[in-house]
LUMPALUM-36279 format. One record per residue: residue number from 1; residue in one letter; x, y, z of N, C-alpha, C in turn. Coordinates in nm, 4 decimals. Layout:
# LUMPALUM-36279
> num_residuo_n.x_n.y_n.z_ca.x_ca.y_ca.z_c.x_c.y_c.z
> NUM_A_X_Y_Z_X_Y_Z_X_Y_Z $
...
END
This chain:
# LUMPALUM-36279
> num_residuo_n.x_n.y_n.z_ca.x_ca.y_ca.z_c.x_c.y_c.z
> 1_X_1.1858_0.2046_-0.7916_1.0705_0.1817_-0.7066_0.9569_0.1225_-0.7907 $
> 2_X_0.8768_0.0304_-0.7492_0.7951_-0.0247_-0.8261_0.6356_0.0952_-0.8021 $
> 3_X_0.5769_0.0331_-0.9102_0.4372_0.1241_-0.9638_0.3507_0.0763_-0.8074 $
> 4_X_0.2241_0.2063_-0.8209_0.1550_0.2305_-0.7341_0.0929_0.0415_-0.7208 $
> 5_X_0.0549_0.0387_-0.8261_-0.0113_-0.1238_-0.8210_0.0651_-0.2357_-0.7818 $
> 6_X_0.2010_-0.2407_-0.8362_0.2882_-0.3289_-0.7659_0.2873_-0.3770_-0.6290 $
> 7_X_0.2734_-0.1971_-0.6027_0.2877_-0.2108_-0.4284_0.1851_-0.2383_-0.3360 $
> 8_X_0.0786_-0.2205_-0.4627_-0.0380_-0.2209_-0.3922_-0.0747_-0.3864_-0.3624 $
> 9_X_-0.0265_-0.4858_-0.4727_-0.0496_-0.6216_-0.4793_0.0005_-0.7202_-0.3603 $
> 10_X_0.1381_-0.6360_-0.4068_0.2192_-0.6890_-0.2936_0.1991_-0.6878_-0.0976 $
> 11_X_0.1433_-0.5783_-0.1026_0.0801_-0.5459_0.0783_-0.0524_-0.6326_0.0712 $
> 12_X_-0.1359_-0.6580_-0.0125_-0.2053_-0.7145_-0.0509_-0.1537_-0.8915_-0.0025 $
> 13_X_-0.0785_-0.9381_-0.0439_0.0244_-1.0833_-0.0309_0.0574_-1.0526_0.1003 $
> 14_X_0.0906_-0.9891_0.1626_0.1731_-0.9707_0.2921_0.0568_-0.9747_0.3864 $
> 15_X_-0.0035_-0.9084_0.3673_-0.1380_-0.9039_0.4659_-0.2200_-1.0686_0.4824 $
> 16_X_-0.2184_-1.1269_0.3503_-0.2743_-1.2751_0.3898_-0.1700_-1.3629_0.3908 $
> 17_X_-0.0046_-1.3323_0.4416_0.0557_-1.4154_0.3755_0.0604_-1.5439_0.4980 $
> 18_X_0.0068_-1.4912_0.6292_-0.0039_-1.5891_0.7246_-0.1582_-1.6612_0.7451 $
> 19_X_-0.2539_-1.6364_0.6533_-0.3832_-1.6843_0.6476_-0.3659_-1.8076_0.5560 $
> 20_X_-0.2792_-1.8062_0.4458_-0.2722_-1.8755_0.3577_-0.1504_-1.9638_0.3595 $
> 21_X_-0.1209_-2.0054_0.5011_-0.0018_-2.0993_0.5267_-0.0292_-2.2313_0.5278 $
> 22_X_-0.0223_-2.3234_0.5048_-0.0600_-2.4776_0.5439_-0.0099_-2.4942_0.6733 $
> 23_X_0.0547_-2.4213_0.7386_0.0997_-2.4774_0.9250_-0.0282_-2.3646_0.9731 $
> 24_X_-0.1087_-2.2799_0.9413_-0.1834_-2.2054_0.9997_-0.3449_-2.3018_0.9623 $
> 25_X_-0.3432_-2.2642_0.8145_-0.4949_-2.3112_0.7687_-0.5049_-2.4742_0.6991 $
> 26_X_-0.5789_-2.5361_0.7390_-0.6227_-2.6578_0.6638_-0.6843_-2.6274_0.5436 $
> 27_X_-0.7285_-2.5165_0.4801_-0.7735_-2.4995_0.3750_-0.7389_-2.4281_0.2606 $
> 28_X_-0.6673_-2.3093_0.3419_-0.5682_-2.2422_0.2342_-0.4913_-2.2401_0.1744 $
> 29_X_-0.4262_-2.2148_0.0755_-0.2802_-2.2563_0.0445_-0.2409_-2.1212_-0.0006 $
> 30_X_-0.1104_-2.0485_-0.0165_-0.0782_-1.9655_-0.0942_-0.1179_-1.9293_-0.2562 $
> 31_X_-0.1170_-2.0496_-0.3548_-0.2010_-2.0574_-0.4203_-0.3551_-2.0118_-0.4457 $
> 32_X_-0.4117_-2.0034_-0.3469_-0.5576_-2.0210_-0.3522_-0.5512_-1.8205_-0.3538 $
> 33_X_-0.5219_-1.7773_-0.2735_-0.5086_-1.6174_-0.2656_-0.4106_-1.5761_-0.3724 $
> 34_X_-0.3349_-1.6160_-0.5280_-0.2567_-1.5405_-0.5758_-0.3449_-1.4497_-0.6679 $
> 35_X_-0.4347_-1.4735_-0.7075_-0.5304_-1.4107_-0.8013_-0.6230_-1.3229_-0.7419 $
> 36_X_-0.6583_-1.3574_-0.6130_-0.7472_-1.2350_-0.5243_-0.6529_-1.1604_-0.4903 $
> 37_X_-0.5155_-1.1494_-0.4238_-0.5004_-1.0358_-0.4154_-0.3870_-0.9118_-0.5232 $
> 38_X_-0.4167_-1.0067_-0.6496_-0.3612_-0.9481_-0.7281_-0.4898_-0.8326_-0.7673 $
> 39_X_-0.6415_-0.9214_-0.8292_-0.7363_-0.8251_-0.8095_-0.7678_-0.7024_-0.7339 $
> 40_X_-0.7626_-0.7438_-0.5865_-0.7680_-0.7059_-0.4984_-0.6895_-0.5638_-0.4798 $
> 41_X_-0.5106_-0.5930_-0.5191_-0.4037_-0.4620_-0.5656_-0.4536_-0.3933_-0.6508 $
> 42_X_-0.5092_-0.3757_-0.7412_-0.5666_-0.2980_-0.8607_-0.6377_-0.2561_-0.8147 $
> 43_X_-0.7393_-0.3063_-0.7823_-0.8805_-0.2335_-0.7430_-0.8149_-0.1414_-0.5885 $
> 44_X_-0.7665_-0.1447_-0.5234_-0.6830_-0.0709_-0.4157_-0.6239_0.0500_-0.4434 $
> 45_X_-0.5086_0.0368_-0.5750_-0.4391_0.1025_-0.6624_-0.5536_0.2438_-0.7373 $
> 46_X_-0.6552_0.1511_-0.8363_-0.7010_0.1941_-0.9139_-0.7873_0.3111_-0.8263 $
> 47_X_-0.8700_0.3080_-0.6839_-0.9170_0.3534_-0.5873_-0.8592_0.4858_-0.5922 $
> 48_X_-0.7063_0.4705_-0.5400_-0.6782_0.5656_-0.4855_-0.6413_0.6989_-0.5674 $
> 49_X_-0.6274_0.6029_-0.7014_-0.5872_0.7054_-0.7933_-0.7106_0.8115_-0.8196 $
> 50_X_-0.8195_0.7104_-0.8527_-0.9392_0.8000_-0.8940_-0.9891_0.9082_-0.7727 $
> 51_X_-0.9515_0.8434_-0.6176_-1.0308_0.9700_-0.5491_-0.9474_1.0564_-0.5290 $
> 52_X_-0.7820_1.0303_-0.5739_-0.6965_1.1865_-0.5725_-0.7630_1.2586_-0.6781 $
> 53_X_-0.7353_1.1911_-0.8300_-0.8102_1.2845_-0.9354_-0.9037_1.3258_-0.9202 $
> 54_X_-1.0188_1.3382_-0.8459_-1.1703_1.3313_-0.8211_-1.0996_1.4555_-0.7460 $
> 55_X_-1.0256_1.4528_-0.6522_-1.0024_1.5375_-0.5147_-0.9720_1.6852_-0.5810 $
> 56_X_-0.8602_1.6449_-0.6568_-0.7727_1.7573_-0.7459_-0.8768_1.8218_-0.8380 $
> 57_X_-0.9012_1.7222_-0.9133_-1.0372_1.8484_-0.9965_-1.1279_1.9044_-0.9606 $
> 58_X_-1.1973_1.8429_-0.8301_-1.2828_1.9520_-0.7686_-1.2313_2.0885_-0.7170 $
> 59_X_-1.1056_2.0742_-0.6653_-1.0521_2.1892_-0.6058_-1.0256_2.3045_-0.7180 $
> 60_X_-0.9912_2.2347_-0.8564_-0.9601_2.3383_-0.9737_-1.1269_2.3833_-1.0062 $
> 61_X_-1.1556_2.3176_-0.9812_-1.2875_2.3564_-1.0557_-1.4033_2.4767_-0.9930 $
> 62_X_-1.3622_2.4670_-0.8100_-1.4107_2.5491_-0.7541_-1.3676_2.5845_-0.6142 $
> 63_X_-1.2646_2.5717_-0.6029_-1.1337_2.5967_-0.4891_-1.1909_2.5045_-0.3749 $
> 64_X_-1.2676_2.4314_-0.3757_-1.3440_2.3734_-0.2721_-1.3530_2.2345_-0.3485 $
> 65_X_-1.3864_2.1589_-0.2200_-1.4310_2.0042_-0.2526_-1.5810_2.0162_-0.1933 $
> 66_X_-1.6917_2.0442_-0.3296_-1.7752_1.9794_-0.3223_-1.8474_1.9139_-0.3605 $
> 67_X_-1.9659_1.8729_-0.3646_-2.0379_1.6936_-0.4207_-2.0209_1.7337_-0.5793 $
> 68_X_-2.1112_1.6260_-0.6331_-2.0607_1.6358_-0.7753_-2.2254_1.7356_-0.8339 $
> 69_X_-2.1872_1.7805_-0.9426_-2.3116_1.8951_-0.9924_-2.2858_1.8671_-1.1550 $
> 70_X_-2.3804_1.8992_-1.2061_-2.3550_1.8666_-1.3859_-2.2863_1.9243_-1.4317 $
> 71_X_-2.2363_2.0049_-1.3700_-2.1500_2.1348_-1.4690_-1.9810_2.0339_-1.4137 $
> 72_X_-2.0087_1.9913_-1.2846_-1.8206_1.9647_-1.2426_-1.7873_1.8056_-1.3145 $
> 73_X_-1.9673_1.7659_-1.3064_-1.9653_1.6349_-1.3808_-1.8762_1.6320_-1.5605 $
> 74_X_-1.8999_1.7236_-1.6149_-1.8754_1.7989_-1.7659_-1.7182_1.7890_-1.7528 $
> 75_X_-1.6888_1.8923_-1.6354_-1.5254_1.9405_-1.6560_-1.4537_1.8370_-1.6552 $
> 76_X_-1.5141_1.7175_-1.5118_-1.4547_1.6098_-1.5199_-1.4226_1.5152_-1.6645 $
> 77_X_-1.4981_1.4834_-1.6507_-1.5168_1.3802_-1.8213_-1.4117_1.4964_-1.9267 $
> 78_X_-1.3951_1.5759_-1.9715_-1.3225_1.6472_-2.0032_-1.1937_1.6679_-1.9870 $
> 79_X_-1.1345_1.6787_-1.8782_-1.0816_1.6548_-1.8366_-1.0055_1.5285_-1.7800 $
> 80_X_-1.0474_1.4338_-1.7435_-1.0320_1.2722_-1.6522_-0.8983_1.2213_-1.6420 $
> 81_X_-0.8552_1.2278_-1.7961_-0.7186_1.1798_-1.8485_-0.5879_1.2558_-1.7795 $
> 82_X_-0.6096_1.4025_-1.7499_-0.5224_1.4692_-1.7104_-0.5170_1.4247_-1.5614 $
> 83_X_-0.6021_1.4409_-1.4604_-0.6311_1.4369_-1.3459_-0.5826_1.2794_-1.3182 $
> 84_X_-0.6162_1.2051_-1.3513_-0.5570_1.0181_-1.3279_-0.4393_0.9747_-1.3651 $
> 85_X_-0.3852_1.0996_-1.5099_-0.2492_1.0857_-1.5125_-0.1209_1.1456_-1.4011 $
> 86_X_-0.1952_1.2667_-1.3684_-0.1427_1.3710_-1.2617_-0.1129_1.2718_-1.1310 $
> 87_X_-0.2371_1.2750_-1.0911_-0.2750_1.1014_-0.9631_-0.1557_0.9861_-0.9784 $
> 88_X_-0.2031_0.9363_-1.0546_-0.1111_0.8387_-1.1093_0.0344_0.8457_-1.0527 $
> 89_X_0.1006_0.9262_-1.1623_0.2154_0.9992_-1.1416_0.3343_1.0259_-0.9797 $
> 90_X_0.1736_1.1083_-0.9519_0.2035_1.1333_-0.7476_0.2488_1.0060_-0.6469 $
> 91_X_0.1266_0.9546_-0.7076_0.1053_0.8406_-0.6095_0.1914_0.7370_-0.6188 $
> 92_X_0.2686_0.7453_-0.7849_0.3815_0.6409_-0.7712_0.5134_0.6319_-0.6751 $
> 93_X_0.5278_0.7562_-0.6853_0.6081_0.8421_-0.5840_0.5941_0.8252_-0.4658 $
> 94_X_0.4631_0.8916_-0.4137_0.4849_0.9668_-0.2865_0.3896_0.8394_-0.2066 $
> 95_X_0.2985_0.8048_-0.2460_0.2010_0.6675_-0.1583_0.3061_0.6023_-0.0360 $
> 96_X_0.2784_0.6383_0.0577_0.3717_0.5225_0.1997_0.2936_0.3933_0.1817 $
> 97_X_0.3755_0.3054_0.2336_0.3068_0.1451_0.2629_0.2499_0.1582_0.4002 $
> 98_X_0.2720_0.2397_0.4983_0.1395_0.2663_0.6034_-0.0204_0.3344_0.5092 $
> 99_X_-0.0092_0.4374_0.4432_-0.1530_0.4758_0.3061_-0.2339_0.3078_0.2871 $
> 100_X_-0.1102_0.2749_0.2672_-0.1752_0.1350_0.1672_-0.2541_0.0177_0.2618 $
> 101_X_-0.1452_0.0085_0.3519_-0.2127_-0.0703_0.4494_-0.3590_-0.0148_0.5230 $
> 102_X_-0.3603_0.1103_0.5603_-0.4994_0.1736_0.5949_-0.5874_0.1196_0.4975 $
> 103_X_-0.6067_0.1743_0.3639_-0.6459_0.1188_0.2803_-0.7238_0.0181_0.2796 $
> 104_X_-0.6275_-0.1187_0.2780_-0.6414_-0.2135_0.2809_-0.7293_-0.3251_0.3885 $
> 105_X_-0.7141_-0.2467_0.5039_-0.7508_-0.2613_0.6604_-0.9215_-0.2162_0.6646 $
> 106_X_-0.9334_-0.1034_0.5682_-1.0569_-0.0498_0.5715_-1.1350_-0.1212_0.4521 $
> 107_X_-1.0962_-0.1886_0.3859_-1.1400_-0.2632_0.2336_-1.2124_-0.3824_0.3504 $
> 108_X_-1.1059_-0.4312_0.4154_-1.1392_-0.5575_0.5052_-1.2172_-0.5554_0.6257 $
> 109_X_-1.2267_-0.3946_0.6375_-1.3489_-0.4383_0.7759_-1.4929_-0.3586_0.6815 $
> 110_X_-1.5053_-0.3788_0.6120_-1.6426_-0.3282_0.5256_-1.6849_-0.4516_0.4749 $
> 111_X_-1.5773_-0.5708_0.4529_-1.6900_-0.6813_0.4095_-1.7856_-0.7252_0.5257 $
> 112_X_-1.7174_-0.7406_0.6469_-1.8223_-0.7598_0.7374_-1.9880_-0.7057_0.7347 $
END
């Protein structure tokens, strides 16, 4: 199975892969989108990882998810490496390509 980012690039390509047709757009080409949504996969990827780790250490830190405070700010940073590797890890696994597409869907109605 390919890495969280792989997959993330790739739904990324699929999602514009009919915006960027020459029988659809006079301006697009496939070309023109290979580098945005490679960006685009990472930063998607990289997202989801950090707000699981974010999610997970708050809960260790005080059985609850709440905002950030100097003291959870501390554990974090202290911690970070474990929690993004943990994330990481999960998400290579377990992430559906419906996750991703939400994701992705919600990335795209916020530029508006």
């Amino acid at each position: 199975m390919k890495t969280l980012h792989g997959r993330c690039i790739r739904r990324w390509k699929l999602r514009f892969k009919d915006v960027c047709d020459s029988k659809v757009s006079p301006y697009f080409r496939k070309r023109d989108l290979k580098g945005f949504c490679r960006e685009s996969g990472i930063v998607t990827a990289d997202g989801m990882i950090l707000n699981m780790a974010e999610g997970n250490a708050k809960f260790d830190f005080d059985g609850e998810r709440h905002g950030w405070s100097p003291e959870f700010s501390k554990f974090f940073d202290e911690n970070r490496e474990k929690y993004m590797t943990e994330a990481r890890l999960f998400l290579n696994e377990e992430a559906t390509n419906d996750e991703i597409d939400d994701l992705i869907e919600e990335e795209i109605s916020n530029w508006n």
